[in-house]
C-alpha positions as CSV (number, residue, x, y, z in Angstrom):
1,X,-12.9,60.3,-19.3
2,X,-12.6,63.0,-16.1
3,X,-12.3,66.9,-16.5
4,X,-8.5,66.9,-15.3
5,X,-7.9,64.1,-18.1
6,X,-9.9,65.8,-20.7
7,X,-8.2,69.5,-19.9
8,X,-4.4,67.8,-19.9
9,X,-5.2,66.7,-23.5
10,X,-6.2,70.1,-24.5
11,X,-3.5,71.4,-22.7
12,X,-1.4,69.5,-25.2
13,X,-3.4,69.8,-28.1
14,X,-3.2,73.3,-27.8
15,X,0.8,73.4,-27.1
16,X,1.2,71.1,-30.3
17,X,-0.7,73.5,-32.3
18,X,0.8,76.9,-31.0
19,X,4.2,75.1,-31.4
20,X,3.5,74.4,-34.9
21,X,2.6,78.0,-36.1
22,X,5.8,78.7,-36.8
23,X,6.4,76.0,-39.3
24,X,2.9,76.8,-40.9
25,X,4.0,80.4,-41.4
26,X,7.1,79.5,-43.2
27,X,5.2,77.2,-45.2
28,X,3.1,80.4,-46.8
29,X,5.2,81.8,-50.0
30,X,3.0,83.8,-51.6
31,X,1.8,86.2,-48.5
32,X,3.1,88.5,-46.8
33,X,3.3,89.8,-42.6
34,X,-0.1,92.0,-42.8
35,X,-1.8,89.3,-45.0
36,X,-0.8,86.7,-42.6
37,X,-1.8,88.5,-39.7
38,X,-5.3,89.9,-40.8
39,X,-6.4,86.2,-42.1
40,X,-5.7,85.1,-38.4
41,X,-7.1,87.8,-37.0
42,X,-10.7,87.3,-39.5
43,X,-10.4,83.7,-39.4
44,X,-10.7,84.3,-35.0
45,X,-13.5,86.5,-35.3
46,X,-15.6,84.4,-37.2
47,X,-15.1,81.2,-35.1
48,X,-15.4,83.5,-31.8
49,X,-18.8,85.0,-33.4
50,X,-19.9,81.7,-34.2
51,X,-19.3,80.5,-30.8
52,X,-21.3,83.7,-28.9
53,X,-24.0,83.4,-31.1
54,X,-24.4,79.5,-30.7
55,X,-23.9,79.7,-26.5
56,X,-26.7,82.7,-26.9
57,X,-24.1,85.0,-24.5
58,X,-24.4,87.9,-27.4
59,X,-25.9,90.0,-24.3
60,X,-22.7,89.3,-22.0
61,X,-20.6,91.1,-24.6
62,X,-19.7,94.6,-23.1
63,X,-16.8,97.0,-23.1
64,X,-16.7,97.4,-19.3
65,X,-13.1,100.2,-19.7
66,X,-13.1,101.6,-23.4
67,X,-9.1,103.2,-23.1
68,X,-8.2,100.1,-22.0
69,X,-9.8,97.4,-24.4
70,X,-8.4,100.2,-27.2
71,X,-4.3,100.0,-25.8
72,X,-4.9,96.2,-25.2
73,X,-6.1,96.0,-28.8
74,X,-3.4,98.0,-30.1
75,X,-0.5,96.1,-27.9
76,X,-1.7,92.4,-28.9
77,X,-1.9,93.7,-32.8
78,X,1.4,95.2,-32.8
79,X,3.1,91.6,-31.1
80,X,1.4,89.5,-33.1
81,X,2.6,91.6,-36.1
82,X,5.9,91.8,-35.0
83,X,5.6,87.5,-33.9
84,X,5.1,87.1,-37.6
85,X,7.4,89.5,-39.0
86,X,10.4,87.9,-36.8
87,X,9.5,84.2,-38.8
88,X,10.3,86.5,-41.8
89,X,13.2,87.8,-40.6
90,X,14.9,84.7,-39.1
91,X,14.7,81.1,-38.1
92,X,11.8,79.5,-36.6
93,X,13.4,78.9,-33.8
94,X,15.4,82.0,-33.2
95,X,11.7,84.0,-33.3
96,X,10.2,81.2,-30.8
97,X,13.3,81.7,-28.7
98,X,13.1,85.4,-28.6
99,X,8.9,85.3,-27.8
100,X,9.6,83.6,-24.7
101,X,12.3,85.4,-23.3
């Protein structure tokens, strides 16, 4: 199989799974927003660890602009927070629908 095969079925691998979030967090009864979110947020961490450590790139690792890796950090919490609140507060696809607009 070539690279531009191989990176169209990621490309849909990954669409099928970002699609399906929505459904998965609907699916979860007995926790709530900042539960959800801080699992996803651990459970990236670990796997993004993992992979540094394994690719030896530990070294590459730098915070080149502090300010701005803090208000970047801040901004992606706060949407993903409010991305899971909104499957909360109304229909999966009404919160898909109003993350792409």
């Amino acid at each position: 199989m070539n690279k531009e095969t191989t990176g169209y079925l990621e490309l849909v691998l990954f669409s099928i799974l970002a699609g399906s979030v929505g459904i998965f967090v609907k699916l979860v009864q007995n926790l709530d927003v900042y539960s959800i979110v801080f699992f996803r947020a651990f459970i990236g961490v670990i796997f993004i660890l993992l992979a540094i450590t394994i690719l030896n790139k530990l070294k590459e690792l730098a915070i080149v602009n502090p300010v701005k890796t803090l208000f970047v950090g801040i901004f992606q919490g706060l949407s993903i927070f409010l991305y899971f609140y909104a499957f909360f507060q109304t229909s999966i696809s009404n919160a898909i629908f109003l993350v792409y607009t």
